[in-house]
Backbone as CSV, one residue per row, in Angstrom:
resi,resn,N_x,N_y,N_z,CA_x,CA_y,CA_z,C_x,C_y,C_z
1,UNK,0.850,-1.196,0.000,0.000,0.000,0.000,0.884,1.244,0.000
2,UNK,0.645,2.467,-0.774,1.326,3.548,-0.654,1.183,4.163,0.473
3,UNK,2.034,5.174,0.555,1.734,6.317,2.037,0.575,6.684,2.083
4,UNK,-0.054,7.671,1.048,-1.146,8.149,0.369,-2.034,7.261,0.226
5,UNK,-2.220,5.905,0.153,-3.395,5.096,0.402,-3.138,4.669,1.997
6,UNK,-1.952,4.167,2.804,-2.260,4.275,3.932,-2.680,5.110,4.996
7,UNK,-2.589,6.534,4.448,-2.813,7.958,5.479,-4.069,7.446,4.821
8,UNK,-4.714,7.520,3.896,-6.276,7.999,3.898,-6.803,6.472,4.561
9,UNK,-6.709,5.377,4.436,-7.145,4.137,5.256,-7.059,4.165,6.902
10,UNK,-5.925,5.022,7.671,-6.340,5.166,8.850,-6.763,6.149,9.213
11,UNK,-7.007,7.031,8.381,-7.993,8.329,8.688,-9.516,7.716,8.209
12,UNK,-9.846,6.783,7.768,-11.038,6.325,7.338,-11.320,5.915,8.665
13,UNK,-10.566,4.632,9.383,-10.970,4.036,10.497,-10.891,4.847,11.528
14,UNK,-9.854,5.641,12.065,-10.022,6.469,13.094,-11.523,7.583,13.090
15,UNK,-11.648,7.735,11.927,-12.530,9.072,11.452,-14.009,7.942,12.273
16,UNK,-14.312,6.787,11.665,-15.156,6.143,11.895,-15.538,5.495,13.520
17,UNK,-14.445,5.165,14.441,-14.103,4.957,15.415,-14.713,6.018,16.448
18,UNK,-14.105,7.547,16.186,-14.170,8.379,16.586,-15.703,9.052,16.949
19,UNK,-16.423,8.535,15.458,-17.800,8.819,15.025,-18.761,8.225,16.055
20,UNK,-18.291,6.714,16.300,-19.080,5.471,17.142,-18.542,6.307,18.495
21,UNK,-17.517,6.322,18.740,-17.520,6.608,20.293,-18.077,8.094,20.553
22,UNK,-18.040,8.723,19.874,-19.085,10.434,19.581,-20.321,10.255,19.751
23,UNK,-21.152,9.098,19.446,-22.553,8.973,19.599,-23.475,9.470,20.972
24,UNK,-24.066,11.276,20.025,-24.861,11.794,21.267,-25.551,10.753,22.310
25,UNK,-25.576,10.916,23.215,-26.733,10.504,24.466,-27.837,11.011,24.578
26,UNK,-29.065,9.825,23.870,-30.494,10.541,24.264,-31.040,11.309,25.092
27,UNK,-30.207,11.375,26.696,-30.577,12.037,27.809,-30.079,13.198,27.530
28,UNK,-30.052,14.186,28.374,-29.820,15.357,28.638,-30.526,17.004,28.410
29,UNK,-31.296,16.668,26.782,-31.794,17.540,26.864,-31.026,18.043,25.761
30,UNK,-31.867,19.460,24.918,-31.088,19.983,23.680,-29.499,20.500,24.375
31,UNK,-29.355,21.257,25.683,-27.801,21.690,26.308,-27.323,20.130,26.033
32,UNK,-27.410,19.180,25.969,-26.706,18.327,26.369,-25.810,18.185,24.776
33,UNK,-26.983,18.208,23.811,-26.832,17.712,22.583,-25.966,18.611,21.843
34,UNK,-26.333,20.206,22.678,-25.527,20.771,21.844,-24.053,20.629,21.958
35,UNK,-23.434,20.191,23.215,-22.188,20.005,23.746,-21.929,19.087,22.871
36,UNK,-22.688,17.883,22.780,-22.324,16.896,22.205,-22.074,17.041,20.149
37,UNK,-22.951,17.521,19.826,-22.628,18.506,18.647,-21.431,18.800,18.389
38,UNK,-20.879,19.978,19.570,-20.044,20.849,19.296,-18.917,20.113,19.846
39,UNK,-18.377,18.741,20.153,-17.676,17.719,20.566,-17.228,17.219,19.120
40,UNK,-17.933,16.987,18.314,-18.325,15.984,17.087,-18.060,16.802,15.849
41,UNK,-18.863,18.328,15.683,-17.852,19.071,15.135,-16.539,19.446,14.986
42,UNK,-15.887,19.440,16.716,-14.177,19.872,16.560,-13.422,18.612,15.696
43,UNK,-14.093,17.651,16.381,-13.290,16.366,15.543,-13.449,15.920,14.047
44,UNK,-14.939,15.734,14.028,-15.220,14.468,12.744,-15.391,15.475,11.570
45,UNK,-14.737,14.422,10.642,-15.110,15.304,9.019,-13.916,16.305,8.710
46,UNK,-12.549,16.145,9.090,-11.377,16.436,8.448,-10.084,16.248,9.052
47,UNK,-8.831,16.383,8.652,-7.868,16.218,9.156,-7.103,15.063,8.745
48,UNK,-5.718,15.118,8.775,-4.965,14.171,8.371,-5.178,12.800,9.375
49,UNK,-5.300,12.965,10.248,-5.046,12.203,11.290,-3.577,11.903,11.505
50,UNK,-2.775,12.575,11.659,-1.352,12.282,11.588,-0.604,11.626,12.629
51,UNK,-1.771,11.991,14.024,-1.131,11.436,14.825,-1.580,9.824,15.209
52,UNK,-2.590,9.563,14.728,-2.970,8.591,15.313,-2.352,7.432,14.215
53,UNK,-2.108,8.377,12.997,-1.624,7.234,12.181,0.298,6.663,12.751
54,UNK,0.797,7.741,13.000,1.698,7.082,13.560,1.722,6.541,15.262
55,UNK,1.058,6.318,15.766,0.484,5.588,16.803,0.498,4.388,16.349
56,UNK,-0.667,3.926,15.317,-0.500,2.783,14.861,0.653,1.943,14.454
57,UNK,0.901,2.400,13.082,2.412,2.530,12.494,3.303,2.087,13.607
58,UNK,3.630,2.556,14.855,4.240,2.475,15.846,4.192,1.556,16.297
59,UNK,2.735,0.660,16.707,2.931,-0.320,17.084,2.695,-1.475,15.937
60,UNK,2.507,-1.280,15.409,2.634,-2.206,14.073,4.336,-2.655,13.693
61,UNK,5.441,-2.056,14.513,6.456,-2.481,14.376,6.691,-3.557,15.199
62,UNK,5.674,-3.598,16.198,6.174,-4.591,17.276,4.738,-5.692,17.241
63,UNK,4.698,-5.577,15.909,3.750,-7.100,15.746,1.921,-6.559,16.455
64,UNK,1.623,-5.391,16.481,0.319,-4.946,17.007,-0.937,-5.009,15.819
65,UNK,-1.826,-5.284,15.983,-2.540,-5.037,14.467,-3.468,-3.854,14.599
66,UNK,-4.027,-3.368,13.950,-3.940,-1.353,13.975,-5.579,-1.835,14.930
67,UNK,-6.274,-2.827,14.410,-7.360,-2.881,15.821,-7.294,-2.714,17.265
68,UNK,-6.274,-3.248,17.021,-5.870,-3.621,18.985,-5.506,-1.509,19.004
69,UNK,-4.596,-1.157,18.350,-4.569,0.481,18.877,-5.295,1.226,18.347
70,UNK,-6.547,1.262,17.996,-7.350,1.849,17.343,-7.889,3.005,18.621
71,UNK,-8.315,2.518,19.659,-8.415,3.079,20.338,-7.469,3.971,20.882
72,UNK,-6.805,3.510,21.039,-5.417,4.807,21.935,-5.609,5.913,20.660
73,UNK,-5.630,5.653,19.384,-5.546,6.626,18.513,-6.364,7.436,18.352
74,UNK,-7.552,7.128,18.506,-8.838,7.930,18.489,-8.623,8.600,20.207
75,UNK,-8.189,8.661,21.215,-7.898,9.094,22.489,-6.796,10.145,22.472
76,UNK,-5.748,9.855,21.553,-5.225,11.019,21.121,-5.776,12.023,20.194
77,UNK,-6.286,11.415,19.548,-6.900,12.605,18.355,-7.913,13.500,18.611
78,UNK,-8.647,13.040,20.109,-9.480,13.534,20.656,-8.394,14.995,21.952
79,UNK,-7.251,14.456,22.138,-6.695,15.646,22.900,-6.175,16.471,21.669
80,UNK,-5.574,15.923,20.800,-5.261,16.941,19.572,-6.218,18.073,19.519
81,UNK,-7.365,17.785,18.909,-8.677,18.100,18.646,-9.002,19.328,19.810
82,UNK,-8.849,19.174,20.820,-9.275,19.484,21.890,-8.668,20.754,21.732
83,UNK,-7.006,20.461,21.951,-6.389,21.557,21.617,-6.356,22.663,20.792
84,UNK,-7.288,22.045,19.460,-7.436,23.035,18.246,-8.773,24.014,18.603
85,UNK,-9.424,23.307,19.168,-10.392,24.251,19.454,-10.101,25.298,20.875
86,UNK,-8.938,25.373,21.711,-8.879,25.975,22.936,-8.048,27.275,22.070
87,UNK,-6.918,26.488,21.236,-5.970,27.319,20.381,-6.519,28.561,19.420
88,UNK,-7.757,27.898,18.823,-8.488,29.266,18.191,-9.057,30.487,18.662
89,UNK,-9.598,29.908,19.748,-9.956,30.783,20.757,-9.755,32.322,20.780
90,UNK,-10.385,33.058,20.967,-9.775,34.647,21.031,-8.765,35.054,21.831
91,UNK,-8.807,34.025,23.143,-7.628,34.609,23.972,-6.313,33.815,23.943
92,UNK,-6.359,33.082,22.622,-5.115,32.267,22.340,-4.809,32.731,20.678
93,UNK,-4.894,32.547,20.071,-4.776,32.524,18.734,-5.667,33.163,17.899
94,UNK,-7.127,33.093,18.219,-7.831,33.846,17.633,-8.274,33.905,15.918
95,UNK,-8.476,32.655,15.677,-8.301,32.120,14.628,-10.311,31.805,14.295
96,UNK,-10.854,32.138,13.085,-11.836,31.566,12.854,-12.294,31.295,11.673
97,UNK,-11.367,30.440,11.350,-11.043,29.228,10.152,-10.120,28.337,10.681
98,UNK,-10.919,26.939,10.288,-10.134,25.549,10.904,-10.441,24.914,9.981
99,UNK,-9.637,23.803,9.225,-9.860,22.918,7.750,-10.525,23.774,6.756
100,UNK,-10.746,24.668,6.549,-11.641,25.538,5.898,-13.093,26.066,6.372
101,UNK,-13.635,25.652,7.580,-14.797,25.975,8.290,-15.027,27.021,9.419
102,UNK,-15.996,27.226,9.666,-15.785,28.209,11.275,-15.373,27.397,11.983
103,UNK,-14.421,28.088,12.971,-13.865,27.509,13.984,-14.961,27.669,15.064
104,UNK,-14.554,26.327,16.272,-15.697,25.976,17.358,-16.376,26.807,17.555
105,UNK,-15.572,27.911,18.241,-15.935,29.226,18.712,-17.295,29.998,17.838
106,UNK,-16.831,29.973,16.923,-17.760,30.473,15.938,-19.208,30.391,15.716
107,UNK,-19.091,28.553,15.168,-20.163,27.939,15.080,-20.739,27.601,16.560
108,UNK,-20.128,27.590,17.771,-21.172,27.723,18.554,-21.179,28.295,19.746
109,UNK,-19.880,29.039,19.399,-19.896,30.343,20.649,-18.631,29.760,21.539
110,UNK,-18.708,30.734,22.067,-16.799,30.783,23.255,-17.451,29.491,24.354
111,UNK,-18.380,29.443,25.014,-18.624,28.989,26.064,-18.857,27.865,26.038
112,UNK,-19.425,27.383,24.762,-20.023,25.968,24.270,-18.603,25.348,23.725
113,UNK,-17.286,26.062,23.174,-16.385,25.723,22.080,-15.440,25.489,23.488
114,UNK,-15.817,25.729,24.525,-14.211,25.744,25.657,-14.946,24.540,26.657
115,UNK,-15.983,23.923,26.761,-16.401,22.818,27.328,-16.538,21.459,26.204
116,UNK,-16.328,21.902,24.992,-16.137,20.715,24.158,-14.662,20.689,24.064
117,UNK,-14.655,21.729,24.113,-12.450,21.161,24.184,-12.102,20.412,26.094
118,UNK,-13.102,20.991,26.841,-12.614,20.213,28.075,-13.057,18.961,28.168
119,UNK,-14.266,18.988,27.203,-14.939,17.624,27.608,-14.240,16.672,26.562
120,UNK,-13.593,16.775,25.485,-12.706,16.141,24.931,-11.579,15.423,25.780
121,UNK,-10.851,16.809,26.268,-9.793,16.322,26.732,-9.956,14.821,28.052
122,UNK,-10.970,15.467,28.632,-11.650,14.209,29.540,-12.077,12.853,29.346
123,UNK,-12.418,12.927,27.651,-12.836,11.777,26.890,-12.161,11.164,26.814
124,UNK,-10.861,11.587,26.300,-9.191,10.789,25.796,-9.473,9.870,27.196
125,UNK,-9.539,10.111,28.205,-8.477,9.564,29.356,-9.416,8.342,29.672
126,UNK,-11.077,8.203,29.191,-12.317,7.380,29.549,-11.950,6.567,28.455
127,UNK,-11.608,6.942,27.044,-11.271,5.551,26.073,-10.181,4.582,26.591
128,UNK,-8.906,5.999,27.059,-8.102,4.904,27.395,-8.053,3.688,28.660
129,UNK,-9.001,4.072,29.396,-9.492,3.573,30.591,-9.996,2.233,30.480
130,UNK,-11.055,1.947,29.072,-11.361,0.691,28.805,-10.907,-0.176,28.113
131,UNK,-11.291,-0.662,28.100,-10.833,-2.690,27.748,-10.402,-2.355,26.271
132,UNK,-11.145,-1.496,25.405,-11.051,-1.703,24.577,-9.348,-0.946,24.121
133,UNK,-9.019,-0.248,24.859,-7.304,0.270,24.704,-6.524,-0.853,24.466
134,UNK,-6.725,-1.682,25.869,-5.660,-2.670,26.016,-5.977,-3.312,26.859
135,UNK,-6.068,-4.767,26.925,-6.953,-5.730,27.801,-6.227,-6.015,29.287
136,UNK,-4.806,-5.611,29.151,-4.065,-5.713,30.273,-4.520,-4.083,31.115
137,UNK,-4.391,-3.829,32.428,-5.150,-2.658,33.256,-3.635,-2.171,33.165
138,UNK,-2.586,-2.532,33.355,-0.985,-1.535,33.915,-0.617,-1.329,32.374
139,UNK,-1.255,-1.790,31.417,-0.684,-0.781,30.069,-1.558,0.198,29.848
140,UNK,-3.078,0.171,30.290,-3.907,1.297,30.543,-3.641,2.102,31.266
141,UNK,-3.352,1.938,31.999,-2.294,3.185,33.212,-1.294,3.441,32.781
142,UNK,-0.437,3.118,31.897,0.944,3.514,31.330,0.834,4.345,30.287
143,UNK,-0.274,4.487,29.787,-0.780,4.878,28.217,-1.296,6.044,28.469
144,UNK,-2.477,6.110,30.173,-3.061,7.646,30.697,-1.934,8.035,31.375
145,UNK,-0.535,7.733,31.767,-0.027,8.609,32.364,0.972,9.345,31.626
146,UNK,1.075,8.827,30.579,1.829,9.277,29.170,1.173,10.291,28.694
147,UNK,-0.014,10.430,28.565,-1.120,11.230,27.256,-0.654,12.283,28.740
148,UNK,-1.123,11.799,29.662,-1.460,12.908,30.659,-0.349,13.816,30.723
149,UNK,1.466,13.476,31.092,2.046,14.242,31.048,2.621,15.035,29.433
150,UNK,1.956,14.233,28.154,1.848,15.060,27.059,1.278,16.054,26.694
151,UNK,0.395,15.933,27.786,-0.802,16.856,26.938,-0.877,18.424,28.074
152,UNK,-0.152,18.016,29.337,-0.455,19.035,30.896,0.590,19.773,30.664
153,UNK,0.721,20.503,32.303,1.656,21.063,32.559,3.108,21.455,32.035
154,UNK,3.405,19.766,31.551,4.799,19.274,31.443,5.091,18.901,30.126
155,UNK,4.064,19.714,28.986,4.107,19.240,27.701,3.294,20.484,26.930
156,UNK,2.174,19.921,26.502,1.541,20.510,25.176,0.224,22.200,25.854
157,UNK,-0.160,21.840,26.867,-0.564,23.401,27.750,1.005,24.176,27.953
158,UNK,1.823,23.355,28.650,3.456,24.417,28.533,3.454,24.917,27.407
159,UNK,3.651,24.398,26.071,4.363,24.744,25.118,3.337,25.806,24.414
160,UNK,1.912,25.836,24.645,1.115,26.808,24.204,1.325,27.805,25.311
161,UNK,1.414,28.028,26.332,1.679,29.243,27.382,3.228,30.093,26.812
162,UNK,4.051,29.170,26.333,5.573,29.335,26.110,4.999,30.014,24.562
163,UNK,4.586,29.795,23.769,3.846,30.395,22.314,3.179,31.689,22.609
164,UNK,2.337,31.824,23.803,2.018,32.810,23.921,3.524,34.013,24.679
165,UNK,3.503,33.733,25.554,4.741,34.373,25.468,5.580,35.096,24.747
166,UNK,5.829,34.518,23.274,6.986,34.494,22.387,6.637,35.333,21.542
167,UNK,5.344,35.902,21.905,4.468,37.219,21.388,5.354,38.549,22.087
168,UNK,5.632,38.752,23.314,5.586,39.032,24.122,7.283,39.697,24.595
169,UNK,8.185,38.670,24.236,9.383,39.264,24.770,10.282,37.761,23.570
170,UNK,11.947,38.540,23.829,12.232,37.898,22.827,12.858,36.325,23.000
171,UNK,12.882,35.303,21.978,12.889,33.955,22.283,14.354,33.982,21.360
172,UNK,15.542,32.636,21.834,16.659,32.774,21.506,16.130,31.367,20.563
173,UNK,16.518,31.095,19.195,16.745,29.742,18.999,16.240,28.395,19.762
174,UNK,16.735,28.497,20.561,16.879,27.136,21.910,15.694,27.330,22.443
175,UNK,15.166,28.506,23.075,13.815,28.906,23.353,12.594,28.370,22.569
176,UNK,12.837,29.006,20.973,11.783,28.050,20.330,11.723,26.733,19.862
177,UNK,13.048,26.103,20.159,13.266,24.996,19.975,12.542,24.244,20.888
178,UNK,13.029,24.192,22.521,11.656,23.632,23.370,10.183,24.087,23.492
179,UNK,9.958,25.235,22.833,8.951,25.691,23.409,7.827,24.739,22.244
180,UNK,8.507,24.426,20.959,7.835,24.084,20.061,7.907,22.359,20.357
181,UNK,8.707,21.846,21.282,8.680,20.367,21.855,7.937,19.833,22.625
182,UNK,7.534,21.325,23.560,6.237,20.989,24.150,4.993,20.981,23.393
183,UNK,4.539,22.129,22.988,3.366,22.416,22.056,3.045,21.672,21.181
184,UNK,3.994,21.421,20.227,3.993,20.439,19.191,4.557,18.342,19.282
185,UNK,6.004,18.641,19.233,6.389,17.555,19.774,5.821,16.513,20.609
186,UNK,5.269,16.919,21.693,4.889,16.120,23.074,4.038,15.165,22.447
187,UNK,2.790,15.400,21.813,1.689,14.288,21.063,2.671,13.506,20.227
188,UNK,3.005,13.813,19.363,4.376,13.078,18.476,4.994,12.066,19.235
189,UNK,5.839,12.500,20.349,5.984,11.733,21.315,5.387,10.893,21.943
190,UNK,4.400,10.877,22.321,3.285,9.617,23.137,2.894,8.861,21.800
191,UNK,2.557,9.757,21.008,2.036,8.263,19.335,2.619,7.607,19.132
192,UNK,4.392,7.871,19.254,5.084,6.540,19.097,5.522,5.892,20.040
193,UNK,5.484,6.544,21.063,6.069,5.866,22.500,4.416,4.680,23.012
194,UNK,3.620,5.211,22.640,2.050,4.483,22.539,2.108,3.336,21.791
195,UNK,2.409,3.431,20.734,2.705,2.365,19.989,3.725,1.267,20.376
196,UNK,4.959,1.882,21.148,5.892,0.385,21.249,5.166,0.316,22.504
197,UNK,4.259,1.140,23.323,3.685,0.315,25.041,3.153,-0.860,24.612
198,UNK,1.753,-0.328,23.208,0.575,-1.356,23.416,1.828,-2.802,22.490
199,UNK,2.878,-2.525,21.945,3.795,-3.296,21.403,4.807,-4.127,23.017
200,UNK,4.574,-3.901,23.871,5.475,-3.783,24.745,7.124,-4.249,24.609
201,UNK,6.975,-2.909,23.495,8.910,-2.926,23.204,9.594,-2.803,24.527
202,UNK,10.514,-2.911,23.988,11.879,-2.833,25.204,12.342,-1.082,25.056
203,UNK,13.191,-1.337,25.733,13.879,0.028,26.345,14.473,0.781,25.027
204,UNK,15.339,-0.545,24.552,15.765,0.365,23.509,15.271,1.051,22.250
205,UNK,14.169,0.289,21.836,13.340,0.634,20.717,12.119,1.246,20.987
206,UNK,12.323,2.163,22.671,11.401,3.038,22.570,12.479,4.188,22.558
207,UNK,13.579,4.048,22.992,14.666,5.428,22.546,14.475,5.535,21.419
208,UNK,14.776,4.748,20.474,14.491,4.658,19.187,13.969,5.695,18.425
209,UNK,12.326,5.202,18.840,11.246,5.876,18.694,10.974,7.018,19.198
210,UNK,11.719,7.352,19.977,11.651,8.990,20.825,12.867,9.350,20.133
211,UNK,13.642,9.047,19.625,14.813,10.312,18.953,13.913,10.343,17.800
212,UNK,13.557,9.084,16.837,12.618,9.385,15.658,10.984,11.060,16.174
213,UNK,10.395,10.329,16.875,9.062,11.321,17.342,10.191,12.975,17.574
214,UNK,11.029,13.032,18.185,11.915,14.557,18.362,12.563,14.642,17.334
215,UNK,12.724,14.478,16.356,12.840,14.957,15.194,11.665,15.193,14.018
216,UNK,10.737,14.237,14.387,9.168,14.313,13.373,8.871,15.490,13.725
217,UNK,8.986,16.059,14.809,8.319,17.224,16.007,8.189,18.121,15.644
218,UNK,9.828,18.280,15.504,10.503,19.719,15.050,10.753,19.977,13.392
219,UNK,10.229,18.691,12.705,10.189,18.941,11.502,8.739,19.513,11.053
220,UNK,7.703,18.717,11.653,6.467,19.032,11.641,6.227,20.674,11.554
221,UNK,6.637,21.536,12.865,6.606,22.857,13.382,7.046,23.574,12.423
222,UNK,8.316,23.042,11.841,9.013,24.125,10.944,8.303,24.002,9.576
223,UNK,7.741,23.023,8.577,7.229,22.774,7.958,5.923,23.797,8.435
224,UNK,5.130,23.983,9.156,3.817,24.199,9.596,4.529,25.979,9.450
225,UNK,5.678,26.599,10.111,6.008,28.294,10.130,6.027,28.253,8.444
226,UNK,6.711,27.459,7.965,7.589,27.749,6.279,6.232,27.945,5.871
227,UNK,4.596,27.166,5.977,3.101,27.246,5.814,3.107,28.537,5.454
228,UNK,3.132,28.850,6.822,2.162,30.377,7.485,3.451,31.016,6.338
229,UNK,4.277,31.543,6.083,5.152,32.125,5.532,4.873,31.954,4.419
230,UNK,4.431,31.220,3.848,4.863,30.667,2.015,3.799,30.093,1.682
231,UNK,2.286,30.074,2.275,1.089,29.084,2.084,0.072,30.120,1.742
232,UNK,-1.203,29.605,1.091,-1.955,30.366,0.658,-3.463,29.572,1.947
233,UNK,-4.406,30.960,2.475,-4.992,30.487,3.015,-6.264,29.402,2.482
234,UNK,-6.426,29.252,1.011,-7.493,28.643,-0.160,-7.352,27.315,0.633
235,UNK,-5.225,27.088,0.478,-4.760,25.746,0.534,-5.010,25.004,1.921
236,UNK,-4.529,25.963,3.209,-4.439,24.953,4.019,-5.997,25.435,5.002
237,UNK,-6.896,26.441,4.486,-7.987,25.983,4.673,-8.092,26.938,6.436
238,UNK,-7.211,28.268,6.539,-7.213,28.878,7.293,-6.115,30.140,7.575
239,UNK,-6.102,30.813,8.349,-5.474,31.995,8.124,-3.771,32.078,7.827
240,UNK,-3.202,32.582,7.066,-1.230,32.804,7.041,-1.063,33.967,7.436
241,UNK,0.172,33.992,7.623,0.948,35.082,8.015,0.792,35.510,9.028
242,UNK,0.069,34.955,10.106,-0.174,35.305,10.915,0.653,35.146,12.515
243,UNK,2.012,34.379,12.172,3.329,34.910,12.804,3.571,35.890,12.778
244,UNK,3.656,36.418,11.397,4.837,37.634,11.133,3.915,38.950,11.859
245,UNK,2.700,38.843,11.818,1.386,39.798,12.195,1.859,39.623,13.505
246,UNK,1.935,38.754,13.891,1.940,38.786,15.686,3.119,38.910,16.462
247,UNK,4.285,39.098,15.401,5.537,39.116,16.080,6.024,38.268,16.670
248,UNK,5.113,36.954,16.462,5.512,35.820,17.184,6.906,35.529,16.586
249,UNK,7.760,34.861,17.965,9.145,33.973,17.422,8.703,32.510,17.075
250,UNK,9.851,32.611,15.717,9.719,31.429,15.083,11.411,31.058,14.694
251,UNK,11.682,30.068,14.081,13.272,29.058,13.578,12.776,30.094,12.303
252,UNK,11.930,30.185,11.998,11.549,30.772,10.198,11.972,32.253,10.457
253,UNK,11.741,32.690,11.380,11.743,34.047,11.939,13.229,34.436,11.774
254,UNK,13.840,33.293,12.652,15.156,33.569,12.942,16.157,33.244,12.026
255,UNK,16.429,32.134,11.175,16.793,31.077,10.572,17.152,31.737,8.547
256,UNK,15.260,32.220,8.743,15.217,32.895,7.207,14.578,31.610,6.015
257,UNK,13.573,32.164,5.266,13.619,30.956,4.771,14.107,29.745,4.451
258,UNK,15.317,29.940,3.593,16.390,29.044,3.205,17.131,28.363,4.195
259,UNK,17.301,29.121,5.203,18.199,28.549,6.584,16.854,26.823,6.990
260,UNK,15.556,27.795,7.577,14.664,26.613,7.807,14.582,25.775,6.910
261,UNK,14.511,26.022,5.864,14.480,24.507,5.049,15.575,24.079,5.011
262,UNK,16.957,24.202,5.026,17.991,23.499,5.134,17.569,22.752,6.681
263,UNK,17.251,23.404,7.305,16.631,22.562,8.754,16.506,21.590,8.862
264,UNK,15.225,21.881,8.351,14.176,20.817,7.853,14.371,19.740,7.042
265,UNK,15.725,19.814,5.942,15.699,17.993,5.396,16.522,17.667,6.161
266,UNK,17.560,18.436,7.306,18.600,17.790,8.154,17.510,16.757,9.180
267,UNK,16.437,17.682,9.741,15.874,16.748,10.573,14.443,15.699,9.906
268,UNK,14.728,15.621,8.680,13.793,14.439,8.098,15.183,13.522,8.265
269,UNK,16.371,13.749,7.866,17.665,12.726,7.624,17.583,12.235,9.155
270,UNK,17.522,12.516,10.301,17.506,12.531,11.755,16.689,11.774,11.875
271,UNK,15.382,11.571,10.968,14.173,10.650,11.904,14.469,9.878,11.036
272,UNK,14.876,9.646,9.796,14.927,8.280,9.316,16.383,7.572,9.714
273,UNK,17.420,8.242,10.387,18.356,7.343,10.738,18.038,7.181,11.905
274,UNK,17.379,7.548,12.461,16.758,6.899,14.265,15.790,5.450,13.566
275,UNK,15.215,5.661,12.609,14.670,4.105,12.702,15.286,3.175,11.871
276,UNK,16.713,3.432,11.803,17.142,2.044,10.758,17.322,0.989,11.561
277,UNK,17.258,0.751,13.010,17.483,-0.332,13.607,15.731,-1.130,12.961
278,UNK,15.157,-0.795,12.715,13.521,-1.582,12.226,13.600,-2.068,10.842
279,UNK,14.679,-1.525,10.198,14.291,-1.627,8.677,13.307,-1.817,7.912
280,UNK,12.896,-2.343,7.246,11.926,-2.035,6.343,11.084,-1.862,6.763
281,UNK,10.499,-2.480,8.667,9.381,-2.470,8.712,8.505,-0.874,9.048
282,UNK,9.882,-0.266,8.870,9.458,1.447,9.183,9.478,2.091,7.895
283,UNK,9.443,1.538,7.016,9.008,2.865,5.863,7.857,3.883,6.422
284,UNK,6.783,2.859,6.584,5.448,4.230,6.542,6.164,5.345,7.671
285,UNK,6.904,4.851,8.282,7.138,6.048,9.522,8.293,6.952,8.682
286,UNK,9.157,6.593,8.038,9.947,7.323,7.188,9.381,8.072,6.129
287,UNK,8.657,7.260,5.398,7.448,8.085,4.190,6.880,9.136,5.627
288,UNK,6.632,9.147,6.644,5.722,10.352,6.926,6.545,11.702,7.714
289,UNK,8.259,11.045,7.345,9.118,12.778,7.573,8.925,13.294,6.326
290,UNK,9.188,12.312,5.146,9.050,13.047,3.732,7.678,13.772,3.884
291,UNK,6.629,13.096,4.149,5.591,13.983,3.906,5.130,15.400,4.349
292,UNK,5.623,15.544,5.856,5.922,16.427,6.735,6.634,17.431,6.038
293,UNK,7.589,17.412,5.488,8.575,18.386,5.062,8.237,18.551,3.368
294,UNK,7.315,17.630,2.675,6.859,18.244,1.510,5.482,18.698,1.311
295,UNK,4.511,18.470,2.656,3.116,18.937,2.307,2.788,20.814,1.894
296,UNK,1.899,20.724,1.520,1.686,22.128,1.014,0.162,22.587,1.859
297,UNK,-0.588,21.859,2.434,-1.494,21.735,3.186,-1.750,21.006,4.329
């Protein structure tokens, strides 16, 4: 199967997964439904699924079949998700275009769009909770305490507080280098570190997989500034330039076009020599630095 037929095959199943475990609850009442609505909107009906596909992918190196992690993937994609809708927000980003649509906020207001991003984030941690994650209970606990420190304090909320910031006063290189490890990176990180749990790799081939995920990270980010810099909003279906507008620090900022893309194939070369200990059985994870560093949307 190609890359391009495998990205759209686990965005089919996750998309579908996601759909079944989304299914409003007759109770509650129209408030209930609308939450539930506006839950089902942030998620279903676009997106690469990028992360959940390498989740899978991930554990598919260690003999997993993409059923058995279907779930963890749809549990991440649901904190992803979560995040996109807190991120648009007026008092974050302020963005109202997402895949090409109104953003949460929009379509159903600040108050309704910031309890479907909480009630998301709450969701992730109830999929991973059941049977259907992983039939063993201490890889279910290994899997929520992972997402958990990816997604908190100590990860992907840091690295958006550290973004806001970078508005604010000035960031050195190294600065946006972690700041974009939290924000960005951290999910990257648990998809493949998720993958060798429900795989229960060994030690070394989850280093592996964590020098590969810290380099996907930071290729991802820079790919995503070179966007906003060099992208048309038709294409990726929401606002550009909207670094350079905000004074935000960026590697693109600092670096210069040409500098970041020299970056950027150094650290696609970085994630594919972190997985040559797998050989072949990591192409799709190698096909998806190339893709990272050549998408246009």
């Amino acid at each position: 199967m190609s890359f391009a037929s495998e990205l759209e095959h686990i965005a089919a199943l996750v998309e579908a997964r996601l759909d079944q475990l989304l299914k409003p609850e007759p109770a509650g009442g129209t408030r209930a439904n609308e939450l539930a609505q506006a839950m089902r909107y942030a998620v279903l009906g676009g997106g690469k699924r990028l992360r959940p596909f390498l989740l899978i992918n991930s554990a598919r190196l260690f003999g997993v079949p993409e059923a058995a992690s279907l779930d963890a993937a749809a549990a991440l994609e649901c904190v992803h998700c979560y995040s996109l809708v807190h991120d648009d927000l007026p008092a974050m980003d302020d963005d109202s275009l997402r895949r090409g649509l109104p953003t949460a906020h929009i379509a159903f207001g600040e108050a309704t769009a910031i309890l479907a991003g909480d009630a998301l984030l709450t969701f992730a941690f109830e999929i991973l909770s059941g049977d259907g994650a992983h039939p063993d209970p201490a890889v279910r606990v290994t899997l929520i305490g992972l997402l958990a420190k990816a997604s908190g304090w100590r990860g992907m909320a840091l690295g958006q507080a550290l973004d806001l910031a970078a508005e604010r006063q000035p960031f050195t290189a190294a600065d946006i280098a972690f700041m974009q490890a939290m924000k960005t990176g951290a999910l990257f990180q648990f998809a493949c570190d998720a993958g060798a749990v429900l795989g229960r790799a060994d030690g070394e081939a989850r280093a592996q997989l964590a020098a590969y995920a810290t380099a996907l990270g930071q290729a991802f980010q820079l790919a995503d500034d070179l966007l906003d810099e060099e992208g048309s909003a038709e294409a990726l279906g929401k606002a550009v330039a909207k670094d350079a507008h905000r004074g935000k620090a960026t590697l693109v900022a600092l670096l210069g076009v040409g500098g970041a893309k020299a970056r950027l194939a150094a650290l696609v070369d970085e994630a594919d020599k972190a997985l040559a200990p797998f050989g072949e059985n990591a192409e799709m994870l190698k096909e998806t630095a190339r893709f990272i560093a050549q998408r246009r949307a």
